[in-house]
C-alpha positions as CSV (number, residue, x, y, z in Angstrom):
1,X,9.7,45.8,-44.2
2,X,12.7,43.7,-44.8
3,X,14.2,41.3,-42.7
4,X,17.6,41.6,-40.8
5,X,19.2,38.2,-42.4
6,X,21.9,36.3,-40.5
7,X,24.7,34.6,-42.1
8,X,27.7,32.6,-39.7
9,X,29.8,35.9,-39.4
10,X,26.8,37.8,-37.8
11,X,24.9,35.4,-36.0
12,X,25.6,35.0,-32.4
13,X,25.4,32.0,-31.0
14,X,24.9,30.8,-27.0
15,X,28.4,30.2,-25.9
16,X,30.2,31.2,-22.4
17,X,33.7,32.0,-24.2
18,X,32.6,34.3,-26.6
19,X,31.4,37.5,-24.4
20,X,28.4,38.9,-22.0
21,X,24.8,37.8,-22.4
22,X,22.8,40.5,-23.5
23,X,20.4,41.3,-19.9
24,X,17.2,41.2,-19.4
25,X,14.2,42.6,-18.1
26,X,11.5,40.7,-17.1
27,X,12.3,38.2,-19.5
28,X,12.9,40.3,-22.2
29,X,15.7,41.7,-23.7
30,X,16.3,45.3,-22.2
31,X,16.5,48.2,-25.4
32,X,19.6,49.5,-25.4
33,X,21.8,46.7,-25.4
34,X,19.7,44.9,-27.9
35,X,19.9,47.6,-30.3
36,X,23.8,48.6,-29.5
37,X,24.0,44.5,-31.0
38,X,22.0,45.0,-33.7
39,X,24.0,48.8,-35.0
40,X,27.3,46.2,-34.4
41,X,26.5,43.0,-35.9
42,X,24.5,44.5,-39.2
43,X,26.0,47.9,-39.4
44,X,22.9,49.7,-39.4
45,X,23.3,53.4,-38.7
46,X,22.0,54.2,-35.3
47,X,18.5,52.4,-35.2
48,X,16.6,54.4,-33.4
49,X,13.3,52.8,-32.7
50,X,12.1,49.4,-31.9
51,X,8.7,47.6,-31.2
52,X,8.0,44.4,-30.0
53,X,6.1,43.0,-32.0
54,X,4.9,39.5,-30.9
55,X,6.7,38.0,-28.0
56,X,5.9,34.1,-27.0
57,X,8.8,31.3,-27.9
58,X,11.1,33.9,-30.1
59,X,11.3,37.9,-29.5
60,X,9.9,39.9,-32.7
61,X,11.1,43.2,-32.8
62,X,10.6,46.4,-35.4
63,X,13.7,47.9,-35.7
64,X,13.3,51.5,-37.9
65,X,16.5,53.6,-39.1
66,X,16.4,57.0,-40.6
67,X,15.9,55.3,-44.1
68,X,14.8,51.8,-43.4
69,X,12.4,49.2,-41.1
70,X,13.2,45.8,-40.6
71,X,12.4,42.9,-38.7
72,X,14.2,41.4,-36.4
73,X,13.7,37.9,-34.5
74,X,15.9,36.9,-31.2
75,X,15.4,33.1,-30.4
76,X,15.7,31.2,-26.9
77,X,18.9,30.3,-26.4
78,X,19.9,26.8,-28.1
79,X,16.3,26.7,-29.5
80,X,17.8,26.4,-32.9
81,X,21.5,26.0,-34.5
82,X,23.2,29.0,-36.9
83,X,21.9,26.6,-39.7
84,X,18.4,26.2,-39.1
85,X,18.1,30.2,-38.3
86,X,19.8,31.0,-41.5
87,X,17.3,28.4,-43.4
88,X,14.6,30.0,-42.0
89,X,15.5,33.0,-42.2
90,X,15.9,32.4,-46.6
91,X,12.5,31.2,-46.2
């Protein structure tokens, strides 16, 4: 399974100018919104299926296209800066 990588075009960061918060649902992101971001910021092609995977200081989700499965991890907001997620996302 690969891992959806940010970079500082892609990655979204907390900050009021630059749109809506994604909602929530009892403290977790709600589906459809969440995957709408993910077909826009990394061009996939219509993901169509998602699982949380592990959910305790960062979301892990499964996010599965026709022809690919990847991983993708939503952190708290301000929990860490575009350069730290990108480091650890290279890790």
């Amino acid at each position: 399974m690969a891992a959806l990588k940010p970079n500082n075009s892609n990655l979204p960061m907390a900050d009021p100018s630059a749109g809506p918060v994604l909602p929530a649902a009892y403290s977790v992101l709600a589906v459809e919104p969440l995957l709408s971001e993910v077909e826009r910021l990394y061009g996939l092609e219509g993901p169509s299926t998602r699982q949380l995977l592990r959910s305790w200081a960062n979301d892990v989700y499964e996010v599965a296209t026709t022809t690919e499965r990847y991983v993708l991890k939503v952190y708290r907001d301000r929990w860490r800066s575009a350069d730290e997620v990108i480091w650890e996302a290279d890790l």
